[in-house]
C-alpha positions as a Markdown table, in Angstrom:
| # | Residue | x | y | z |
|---|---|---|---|---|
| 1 | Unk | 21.6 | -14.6 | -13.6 |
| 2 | Unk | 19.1 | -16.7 | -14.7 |
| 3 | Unk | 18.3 | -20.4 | -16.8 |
| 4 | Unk | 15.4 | -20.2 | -18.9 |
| 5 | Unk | 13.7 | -24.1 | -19.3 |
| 6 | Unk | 16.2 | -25.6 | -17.4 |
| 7 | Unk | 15.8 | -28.1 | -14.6 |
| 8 | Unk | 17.6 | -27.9 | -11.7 |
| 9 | Unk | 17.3 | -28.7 | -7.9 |
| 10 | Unk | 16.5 | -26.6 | -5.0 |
| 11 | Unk | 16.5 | -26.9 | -1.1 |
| 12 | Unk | 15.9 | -24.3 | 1.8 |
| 13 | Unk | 18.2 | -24.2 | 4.7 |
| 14 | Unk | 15.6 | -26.6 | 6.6 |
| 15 | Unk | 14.8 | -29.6 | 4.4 |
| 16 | Unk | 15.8 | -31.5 | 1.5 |
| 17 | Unk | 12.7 | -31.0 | -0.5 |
| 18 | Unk | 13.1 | -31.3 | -3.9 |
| 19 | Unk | 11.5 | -29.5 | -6.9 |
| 20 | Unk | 11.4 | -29.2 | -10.2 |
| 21 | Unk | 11.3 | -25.9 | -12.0 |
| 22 | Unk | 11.6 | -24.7 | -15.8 |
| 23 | Unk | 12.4 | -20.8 | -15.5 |
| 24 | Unk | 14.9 | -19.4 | -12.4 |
| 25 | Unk | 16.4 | -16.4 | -11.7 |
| 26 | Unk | 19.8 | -16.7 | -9.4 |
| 27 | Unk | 20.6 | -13.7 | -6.6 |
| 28 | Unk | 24.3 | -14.1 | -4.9 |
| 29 | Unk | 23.1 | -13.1 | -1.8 |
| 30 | Unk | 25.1 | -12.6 | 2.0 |
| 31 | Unk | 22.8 | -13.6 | 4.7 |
| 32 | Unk | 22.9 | -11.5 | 7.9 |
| 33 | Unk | 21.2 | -9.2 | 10.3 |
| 34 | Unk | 20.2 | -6.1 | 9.7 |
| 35 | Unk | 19.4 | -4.6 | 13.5 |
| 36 | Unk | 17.2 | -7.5 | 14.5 |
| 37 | Unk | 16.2 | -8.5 | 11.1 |
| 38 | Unk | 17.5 | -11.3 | 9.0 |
| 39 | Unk | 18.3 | -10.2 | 5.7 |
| 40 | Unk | 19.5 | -11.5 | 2.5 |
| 41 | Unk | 21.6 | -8.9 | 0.9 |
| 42 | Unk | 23.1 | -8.6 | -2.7 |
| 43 | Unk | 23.0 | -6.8 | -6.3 |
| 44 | Unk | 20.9 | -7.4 | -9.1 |
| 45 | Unk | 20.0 | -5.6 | -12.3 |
| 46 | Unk | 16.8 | -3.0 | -11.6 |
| 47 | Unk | 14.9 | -5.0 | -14.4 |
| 48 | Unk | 15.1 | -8.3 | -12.8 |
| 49 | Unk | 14.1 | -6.7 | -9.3 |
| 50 | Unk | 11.5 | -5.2 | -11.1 |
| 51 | Unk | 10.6 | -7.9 | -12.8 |
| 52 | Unk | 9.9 | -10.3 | -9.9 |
| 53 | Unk | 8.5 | -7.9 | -7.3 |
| 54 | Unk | 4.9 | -5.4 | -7.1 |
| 55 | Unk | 4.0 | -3.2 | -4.5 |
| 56 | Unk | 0.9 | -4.0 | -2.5 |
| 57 | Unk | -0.1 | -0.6 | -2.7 |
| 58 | Unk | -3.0 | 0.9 | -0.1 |
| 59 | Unk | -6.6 | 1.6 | -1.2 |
| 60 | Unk | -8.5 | 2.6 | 1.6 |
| 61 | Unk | -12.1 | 0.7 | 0.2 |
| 62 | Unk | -10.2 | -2.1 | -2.1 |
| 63 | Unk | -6.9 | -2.6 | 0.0 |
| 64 | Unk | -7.5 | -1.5 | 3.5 |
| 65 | Unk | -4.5 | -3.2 | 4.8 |
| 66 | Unk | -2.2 | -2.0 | 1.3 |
| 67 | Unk | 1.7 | -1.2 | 2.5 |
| 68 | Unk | 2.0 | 1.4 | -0.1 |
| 69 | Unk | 1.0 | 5.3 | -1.0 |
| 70 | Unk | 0.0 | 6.5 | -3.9 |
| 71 | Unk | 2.3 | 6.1 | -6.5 |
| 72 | Unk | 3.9 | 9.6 | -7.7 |
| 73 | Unk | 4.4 | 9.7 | -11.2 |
| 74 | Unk | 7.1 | 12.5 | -11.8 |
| 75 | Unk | 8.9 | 10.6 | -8.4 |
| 76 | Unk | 9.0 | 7.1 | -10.7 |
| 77 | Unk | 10.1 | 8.9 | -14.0 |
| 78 | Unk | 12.9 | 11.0 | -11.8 |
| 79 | Unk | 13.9 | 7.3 | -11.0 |
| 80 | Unk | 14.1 | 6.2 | -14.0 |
| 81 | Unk | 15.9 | 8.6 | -15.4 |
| 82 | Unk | 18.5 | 8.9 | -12.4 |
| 83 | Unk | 19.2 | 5.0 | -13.1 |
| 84 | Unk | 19.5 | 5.7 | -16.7 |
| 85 | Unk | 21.8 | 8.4 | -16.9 |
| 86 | Unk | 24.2 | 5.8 | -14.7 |
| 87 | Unk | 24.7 | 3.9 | -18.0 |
| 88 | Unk | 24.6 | 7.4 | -20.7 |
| 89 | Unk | 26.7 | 9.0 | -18.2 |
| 90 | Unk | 29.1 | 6.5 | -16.7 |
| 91 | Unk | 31.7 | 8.9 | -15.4 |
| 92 | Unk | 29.8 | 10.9 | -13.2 |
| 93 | Unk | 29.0 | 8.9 | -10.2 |
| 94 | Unk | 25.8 | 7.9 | -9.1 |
| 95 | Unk | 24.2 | 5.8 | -6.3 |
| 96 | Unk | 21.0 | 5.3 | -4.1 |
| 97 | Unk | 20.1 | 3.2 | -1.1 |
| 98 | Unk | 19.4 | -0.3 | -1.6 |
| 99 | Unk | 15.5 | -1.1 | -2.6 |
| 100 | Unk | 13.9 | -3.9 | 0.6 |
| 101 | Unk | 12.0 | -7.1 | -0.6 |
| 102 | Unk | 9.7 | -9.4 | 1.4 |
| 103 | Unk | 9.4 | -12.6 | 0.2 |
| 104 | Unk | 5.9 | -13.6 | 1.5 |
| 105 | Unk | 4.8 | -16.4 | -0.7 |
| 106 | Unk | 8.1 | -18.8 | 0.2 |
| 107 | Unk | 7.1 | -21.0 | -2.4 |
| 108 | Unk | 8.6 | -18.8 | -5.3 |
| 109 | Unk | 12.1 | -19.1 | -4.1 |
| 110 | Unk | 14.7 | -21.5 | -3.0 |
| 111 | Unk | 17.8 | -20.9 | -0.8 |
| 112 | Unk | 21.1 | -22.9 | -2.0 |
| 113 | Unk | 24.1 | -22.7 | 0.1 |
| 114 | Unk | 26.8 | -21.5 | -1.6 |
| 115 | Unk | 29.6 | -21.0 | 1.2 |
| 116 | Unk | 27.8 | -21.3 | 4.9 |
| 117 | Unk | 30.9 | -20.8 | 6.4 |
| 118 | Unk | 31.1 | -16.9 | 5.1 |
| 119 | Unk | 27.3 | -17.1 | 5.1 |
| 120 | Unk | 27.1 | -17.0 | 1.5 |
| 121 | Unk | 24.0 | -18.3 | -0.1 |
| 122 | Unk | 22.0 | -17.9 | -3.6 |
| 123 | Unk | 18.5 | -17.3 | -3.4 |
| 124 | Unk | 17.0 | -18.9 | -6.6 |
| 125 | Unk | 13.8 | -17.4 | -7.7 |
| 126 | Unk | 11.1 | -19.2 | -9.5 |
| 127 | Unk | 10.0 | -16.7 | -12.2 |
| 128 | Unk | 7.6 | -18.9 | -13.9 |
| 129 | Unk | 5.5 | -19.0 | -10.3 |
| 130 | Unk | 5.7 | -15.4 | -10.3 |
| 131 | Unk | 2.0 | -13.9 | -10.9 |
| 132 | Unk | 2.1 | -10.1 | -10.9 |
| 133 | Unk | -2.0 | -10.1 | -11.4 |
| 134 | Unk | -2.3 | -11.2 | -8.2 |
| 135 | Unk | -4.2 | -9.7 | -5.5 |
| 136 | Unk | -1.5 | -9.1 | -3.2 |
| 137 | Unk | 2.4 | -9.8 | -4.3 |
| 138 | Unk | 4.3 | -12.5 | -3.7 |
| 139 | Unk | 7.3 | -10.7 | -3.1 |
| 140 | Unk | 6.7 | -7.4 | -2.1 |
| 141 | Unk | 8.3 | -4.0 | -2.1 |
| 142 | Unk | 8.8 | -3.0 | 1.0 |
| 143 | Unk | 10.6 | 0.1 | 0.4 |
| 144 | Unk | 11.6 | 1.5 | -3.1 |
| 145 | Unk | 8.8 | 1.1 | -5.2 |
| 146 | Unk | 9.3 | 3.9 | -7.1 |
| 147 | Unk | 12.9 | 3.2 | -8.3 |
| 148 | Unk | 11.7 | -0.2 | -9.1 |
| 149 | Unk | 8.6 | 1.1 | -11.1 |
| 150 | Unk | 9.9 | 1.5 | -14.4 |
| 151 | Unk | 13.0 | -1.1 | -13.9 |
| 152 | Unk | 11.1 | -3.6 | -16.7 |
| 153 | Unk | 10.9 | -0.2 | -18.6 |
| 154 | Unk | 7.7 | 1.6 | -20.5 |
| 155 | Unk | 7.3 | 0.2 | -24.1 |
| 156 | Unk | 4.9 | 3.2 | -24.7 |
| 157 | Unk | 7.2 | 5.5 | -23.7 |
| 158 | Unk | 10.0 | 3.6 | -25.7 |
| 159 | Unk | 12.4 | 3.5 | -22.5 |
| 160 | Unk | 14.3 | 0.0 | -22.4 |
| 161 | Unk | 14.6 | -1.5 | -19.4 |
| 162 | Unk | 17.2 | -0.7 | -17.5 |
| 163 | Unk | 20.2 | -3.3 | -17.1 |
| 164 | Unk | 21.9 | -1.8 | -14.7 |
| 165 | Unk | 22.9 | -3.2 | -11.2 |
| 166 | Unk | 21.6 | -2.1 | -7.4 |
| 167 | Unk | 21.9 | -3.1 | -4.2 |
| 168 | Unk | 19.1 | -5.2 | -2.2 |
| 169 | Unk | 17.9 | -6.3 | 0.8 |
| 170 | Unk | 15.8 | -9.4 | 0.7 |
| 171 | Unk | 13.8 | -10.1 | 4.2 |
| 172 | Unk | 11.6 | -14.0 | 3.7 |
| 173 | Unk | 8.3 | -14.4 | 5.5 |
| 174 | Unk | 7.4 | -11.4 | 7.4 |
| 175 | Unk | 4.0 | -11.0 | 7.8 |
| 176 | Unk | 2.0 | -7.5 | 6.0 |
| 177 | Unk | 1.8 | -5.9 | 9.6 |
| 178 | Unk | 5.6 | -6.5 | 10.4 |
| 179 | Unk | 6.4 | -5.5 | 6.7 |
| 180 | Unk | 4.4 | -2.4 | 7.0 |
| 181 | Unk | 6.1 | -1.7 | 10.8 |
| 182 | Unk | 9.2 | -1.7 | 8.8 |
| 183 | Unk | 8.0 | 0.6 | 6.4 |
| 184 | Unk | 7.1 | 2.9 | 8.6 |
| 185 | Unk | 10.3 | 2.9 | 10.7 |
| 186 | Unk | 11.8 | 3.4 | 7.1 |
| 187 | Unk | 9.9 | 6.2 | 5.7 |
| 188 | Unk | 8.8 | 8.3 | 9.4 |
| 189 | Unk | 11.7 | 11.2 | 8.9 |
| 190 | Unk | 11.8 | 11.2 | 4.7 |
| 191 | Unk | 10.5 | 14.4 | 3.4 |
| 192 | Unk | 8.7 | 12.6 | -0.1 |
| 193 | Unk | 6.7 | 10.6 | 2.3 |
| 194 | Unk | 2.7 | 11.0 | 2.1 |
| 195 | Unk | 2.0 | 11.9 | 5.6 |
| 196 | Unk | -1.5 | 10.6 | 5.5 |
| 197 | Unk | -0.6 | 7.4 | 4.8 |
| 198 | Unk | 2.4 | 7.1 | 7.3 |
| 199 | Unk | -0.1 | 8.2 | 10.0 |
| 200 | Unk | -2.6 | 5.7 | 9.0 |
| 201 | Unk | 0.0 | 3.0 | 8.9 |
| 202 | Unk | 1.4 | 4.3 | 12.0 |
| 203 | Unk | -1.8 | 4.0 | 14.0 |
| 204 | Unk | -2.6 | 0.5 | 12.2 |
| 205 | Unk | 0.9 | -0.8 | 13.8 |
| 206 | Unk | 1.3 | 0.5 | 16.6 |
| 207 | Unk | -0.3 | -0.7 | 20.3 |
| 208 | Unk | -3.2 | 2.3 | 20.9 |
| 209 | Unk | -2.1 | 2.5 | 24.0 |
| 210 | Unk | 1.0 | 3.3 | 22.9 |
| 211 | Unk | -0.1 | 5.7 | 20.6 |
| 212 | Unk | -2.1 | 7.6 | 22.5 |
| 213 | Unk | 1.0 | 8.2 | 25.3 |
| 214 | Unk | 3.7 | 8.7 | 22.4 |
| 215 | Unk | 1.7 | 10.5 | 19.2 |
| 216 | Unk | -1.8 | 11.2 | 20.8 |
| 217 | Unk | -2.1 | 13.7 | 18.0 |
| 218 | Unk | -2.2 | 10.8 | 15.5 |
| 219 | Unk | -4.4 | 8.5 | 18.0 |
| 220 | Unk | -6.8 | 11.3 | 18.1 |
| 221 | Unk | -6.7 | 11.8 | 14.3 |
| 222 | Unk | -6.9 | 8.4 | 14.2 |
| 223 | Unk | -10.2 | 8.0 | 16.3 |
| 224 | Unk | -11.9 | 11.0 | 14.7 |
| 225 | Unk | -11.6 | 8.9 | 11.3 |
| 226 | Unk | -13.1 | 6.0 | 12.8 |
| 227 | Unk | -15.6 | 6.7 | 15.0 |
| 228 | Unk | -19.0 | 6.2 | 13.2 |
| 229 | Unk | -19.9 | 9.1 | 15.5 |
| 230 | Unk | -17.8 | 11.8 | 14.4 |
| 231 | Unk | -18.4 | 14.2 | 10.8 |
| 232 | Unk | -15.0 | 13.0 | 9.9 |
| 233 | Unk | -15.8 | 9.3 | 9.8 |
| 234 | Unk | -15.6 | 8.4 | 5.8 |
| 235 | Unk | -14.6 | 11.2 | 4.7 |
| 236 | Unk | -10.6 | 11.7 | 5.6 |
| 237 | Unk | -8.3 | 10.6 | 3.1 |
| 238 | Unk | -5.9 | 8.2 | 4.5 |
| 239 | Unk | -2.8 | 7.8 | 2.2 |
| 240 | Unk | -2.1 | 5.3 | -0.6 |
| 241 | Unk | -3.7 | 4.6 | -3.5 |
| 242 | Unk | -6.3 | 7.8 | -5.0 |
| 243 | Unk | -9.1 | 6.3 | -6.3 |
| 244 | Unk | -12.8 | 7.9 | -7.5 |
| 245 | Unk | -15.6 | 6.1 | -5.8 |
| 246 | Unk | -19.0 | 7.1 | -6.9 |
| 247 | Unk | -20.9 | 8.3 | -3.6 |
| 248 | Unk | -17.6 | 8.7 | -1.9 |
| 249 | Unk | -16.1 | 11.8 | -1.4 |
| 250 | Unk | -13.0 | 12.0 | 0.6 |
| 251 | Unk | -12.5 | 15.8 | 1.4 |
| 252 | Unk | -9.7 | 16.0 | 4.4 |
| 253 | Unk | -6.8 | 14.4 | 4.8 |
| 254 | Unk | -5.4 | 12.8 | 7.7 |
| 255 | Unk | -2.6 | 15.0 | 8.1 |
| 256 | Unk | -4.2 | 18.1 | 7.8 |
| 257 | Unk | -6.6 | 17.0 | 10.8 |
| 258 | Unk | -3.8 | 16.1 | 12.8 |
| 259 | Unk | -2.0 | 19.2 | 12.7 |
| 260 | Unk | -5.5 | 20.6 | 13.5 |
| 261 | Unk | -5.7 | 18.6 | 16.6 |
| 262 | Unk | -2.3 | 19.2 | 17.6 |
| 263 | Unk | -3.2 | 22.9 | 17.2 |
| 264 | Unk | -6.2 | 22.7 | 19.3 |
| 265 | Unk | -4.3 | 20.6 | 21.9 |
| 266 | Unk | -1.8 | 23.3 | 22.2 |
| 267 | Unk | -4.2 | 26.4 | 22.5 |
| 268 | Unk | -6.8 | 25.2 | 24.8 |
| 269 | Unk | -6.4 | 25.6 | 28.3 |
| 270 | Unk | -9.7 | 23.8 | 29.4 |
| 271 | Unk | -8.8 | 21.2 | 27.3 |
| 272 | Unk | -5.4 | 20.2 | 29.6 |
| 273 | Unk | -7.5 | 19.6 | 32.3 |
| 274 | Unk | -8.5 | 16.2 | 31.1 |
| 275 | Unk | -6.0 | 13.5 | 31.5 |
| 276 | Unk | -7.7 | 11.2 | 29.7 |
| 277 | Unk | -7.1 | 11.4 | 26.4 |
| 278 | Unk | -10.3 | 9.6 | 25.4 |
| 279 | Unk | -12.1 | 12.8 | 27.3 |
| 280 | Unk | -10.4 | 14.8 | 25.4 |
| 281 | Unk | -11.5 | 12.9 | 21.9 |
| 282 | Unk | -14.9 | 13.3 | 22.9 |
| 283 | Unk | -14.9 | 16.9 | 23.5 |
| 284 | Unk | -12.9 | 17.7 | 20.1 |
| 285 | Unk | -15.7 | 15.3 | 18.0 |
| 286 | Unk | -18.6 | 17.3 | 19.7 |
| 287 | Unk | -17.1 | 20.3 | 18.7 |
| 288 | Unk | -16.3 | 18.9 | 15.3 |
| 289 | Unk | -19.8 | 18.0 | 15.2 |
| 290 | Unk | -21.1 | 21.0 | 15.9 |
| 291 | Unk | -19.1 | 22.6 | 13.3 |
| 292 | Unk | -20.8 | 20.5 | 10.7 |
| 293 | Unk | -24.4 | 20.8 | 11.8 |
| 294 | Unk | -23.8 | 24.9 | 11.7 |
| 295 | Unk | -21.6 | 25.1 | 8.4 |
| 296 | Unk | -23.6 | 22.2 | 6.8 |
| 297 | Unk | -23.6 | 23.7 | 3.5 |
| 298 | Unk | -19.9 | 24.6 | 3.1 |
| 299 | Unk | -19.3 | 20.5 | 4.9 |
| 300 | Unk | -21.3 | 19.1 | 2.3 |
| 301 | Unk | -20.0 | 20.6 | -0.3 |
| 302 | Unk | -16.4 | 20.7 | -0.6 |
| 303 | Unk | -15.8 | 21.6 | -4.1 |
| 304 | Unk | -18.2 | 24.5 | -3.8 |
| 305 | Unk | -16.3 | 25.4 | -0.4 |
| 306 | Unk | -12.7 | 25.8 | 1.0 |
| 307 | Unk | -13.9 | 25.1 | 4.9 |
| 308 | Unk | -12.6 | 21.6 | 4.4 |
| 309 | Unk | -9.2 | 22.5 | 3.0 |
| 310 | Unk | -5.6 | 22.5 | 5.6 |
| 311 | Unk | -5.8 | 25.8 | 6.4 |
| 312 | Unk | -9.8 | 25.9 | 6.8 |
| 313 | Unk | -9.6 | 22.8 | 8.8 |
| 314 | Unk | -6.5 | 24.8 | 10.9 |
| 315 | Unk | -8.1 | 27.8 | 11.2 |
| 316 | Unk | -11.3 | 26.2 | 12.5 |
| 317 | Unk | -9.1 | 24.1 | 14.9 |
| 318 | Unk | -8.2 | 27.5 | 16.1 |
| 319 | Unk | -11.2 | 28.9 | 16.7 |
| 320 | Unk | -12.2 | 25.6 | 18.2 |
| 321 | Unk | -9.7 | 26.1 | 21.1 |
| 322 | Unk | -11.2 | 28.6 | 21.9 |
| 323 | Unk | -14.9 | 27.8 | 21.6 |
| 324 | Unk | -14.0 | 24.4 | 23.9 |
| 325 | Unk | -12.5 | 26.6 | 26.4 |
| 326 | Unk | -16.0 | 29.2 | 26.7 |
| 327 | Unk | -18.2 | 25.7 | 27.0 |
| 328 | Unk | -15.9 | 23.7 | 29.4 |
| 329 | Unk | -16.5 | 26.6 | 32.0 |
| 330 | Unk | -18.4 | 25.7 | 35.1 |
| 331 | Unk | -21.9 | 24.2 | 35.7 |
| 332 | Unk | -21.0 | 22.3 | 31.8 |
| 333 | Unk | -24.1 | 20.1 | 30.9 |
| 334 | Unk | -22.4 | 17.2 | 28.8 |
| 335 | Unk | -26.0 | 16.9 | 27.2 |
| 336 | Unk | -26.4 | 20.2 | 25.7 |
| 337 | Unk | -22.4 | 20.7 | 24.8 |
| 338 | Unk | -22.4 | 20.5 | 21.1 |
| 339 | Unk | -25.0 | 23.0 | 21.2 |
| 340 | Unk | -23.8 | 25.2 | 23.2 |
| 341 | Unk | -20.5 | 25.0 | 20.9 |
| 342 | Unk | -23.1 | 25.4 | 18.1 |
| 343 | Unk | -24.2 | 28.8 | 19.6 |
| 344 | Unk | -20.9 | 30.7 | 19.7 |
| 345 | Unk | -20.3 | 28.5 | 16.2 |
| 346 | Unk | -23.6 | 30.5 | 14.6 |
| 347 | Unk | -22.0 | 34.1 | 15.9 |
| 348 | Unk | -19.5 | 33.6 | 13.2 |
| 349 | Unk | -21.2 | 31.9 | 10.6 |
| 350 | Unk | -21.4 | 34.6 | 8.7 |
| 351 | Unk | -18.1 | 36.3 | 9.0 |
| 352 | Unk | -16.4 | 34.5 | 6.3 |
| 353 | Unk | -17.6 | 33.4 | 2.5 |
| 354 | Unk | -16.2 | 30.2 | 2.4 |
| 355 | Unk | -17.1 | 30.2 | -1.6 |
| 356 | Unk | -14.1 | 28.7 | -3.8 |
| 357 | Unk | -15.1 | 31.3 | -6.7 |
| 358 | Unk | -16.4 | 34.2 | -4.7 |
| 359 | Unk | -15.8 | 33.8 | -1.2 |
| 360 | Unk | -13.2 | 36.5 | 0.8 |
| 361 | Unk | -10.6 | 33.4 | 1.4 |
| 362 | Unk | -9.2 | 32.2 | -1.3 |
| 363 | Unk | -6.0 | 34.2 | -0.7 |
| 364 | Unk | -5.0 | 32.5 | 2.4 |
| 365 | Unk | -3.2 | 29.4 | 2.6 |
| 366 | Unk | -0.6 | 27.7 | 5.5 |
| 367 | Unk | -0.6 | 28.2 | 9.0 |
| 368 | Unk | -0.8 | 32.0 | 8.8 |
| 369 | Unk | -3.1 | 32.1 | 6.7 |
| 370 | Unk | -4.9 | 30.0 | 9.0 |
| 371 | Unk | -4.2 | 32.2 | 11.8 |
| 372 | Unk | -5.5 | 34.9 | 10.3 |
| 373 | Unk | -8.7 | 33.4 | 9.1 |
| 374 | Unk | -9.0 | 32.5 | 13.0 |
| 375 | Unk | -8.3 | 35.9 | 14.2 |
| 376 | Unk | -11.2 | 37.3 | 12.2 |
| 377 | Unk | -14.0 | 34.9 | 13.4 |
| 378 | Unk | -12.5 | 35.3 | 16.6 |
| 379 | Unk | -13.7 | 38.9 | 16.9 |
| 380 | Unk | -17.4 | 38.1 | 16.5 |
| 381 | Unk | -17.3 | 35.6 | 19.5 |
| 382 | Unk | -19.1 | 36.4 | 22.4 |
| 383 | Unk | -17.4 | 37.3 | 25.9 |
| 384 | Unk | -20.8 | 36.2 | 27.7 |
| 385 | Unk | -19.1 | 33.3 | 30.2 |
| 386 | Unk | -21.2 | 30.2 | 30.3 |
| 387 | Unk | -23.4 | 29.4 | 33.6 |
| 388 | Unk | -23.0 | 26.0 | 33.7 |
| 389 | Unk | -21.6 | 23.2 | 36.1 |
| 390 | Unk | -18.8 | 21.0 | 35.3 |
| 391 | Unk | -19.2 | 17.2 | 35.6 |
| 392 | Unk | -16.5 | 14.7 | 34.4 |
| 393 | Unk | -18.4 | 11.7 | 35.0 |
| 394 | Unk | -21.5 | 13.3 | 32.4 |
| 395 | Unk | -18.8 | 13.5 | 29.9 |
| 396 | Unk | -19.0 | 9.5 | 29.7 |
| 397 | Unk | -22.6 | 9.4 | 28.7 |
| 398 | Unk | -21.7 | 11.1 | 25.3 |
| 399 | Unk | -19.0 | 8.5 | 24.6 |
């Protein structure tokens, strides 16, 4: 509901303060708890929603600390057009979850009580402080950004806005990094959900320690992304918004390498040895760097290449187990590890054409075709054992 250049009064819950305002929009709204959560919930028409919230979206060089992924087009126009067909099509029934909203800047809104005793209140929404330019939003989109995308509609596209109501969920004053736990707990088990970003927004909110005992695959990920040390640092796509940067080239993602991690966790032997899992980080970037300095030209060169696709990065991570467990033999010299791993690296160098256009690869894809990339380098590595002596403590001095 809403009173364009009115004047009207508004108070929080706290105070008495005053103010003046000339454009409001109104939101019946039951307060509550939603788990631990206090939470304003109601219905609203998708327009106004729209009209009042923006997603903060994640850029990983302009918005490091962004909430959301990349938007996906065809998801947003599926939206729309779900919504829609609730008005062309009223008899068959249609419904969706309700869309979350974080008030962060409290000064857009005011909280009248309507009937405290059945914790009913109105939420009052200052639309002429409302700046959707802004860096970050006022009131953010938590979760359902994509239904909410095309609520105001798309005068290009001729699509009206759509007047048509949905449920909400309205949480005031969280802070990005409790919004963004939230949105994580929301989105972890959803199929649509960019799994780089939830990764990176996993490791940015959760305690590393934690991490690295719950999800070390994702803490490894995680560390091989940004340690200035390892190949991978700059160059993993993290989730959220895809942008060209000139100079920048971001040619893995982050949940491609984790699955290769996870594979390389599960497949080495020498590798369960260490209990520390920042031993084992260090052994999987040496190795990682010793894939780059051998295969520089296919690292480089992604377009050119496939190395640096899922299943080159999986198939890699294979071979890698197995390379890790050849070096961590006896007598190991921490020193001269990566090249060592380099050594057995160059007996295979040559056993694949990584080319895009006229490589021997291009018809592999997925785990198993992964595994069977894997299985063919594998035969070219050499059974000579390694004569050296291991030494945790050494391992520290390549840290």
């Amino acid at each position: 509901m809403r009173d364009r250049g009115s004047l009207f009064m508004a108070e929080d819950e706290k105070s008495s303060d005053y103010k003046l305002r000339g454009i409001k929009m109104e939101l019946l709204t039951i307060k509550g708890t939603n788990l631990n959560t206090l939470v304003y919930r109601g219905f609203a028409s998708i327009k106004d929603l729209a009209s009042i919230s923006a997603p903060d979206t994640g850029n990983q060089d302009k918005n490091p600390d962004g909430l959301q992924r990349d938007l996906k087009e065809k998801h947003a126009r599926d939206g729309y057009r779900y919504a829609e067909g609730a008005q062309k099509v009223p008899d068959y029934f249609r419904l969706w979850p309700e869309v979350i909203l974080n008030v962060r800047d409290s000064s857009v809104i005011g909280i009248l009580p309507v009937d405290e005793a059945h914790n009913l209140f109105k939420i009052v929404v200052h639309e002429d402080l409302i700046d959707k330019n802004l860096e970050h939003p006022q009131i953010s989109r938590t979760d359902g950004n994509h239904r909410l995308f095309y609520g105001e509609g798309h005068p290009i596209q001729g699509w009206p806005p759509l007047d048509i109501s949905t449920p909400f969920s309205l949480t005031i004053g969280l802070t990005p990094l409790q919004e963004t736990s939230l949105f994580v707990d929301i989105n972890d088990n959803q199929v649509k959900m960019n799994t780089s970003h939830l990764y990176h927004l996993l490791a940015r909110v959760t305690e590393s320690e934690s991490l690295a005992r719950d999800k070390p695959t994702v803490w490894l990920a995680d560390k091989l992304v940004k340690d200035y040390k390892s190949p991978f640092h700059g160059i993993v796509y993290l989730g959220g918004e895809k942008e060209k940067v000139q100079g920048l080239d971001r040619r893995v993602s982050l949940a491609h390498l984790r699955t290769g991690v996870e594979m390389m966790l599960k497949l080495s032997i020498k590798l369960r040895d260490y209990k520390e899992i920042e031993d084992k980080c260090v052994i999987i970037r040496t190795y990682w760097s010793a894939v780059a300095k051998t295969f520089a030209q296919e690292w480089a060169d992604p377009k050119k290449y496939l190395l640096l696709r899922g299943w080159g990065i999986w198939s890699m991570s294979i071979v890698g187990a197995d390379i890790i467990d050849r070096c961590l033999g006896p007598g190991v010299i921490w020193s001269q590890l990566e090249d060592r791993m380099a050594a057995y690296l160059y007996q295979i160098r040559g056993t694949l054409n990584w080319d895009a256009k006229e490589g021997d690869v291009t018809g592999y894809g997925g785990r198993l075709g992964a595994a069977t990339l894997a299985d063919r380098m594998r035969e070219f590595l050499s059974e000579e054992g390694v004569d050296m002596r291991i030494l945790v403590e050494g391992l520290k001095s390549i840290y």
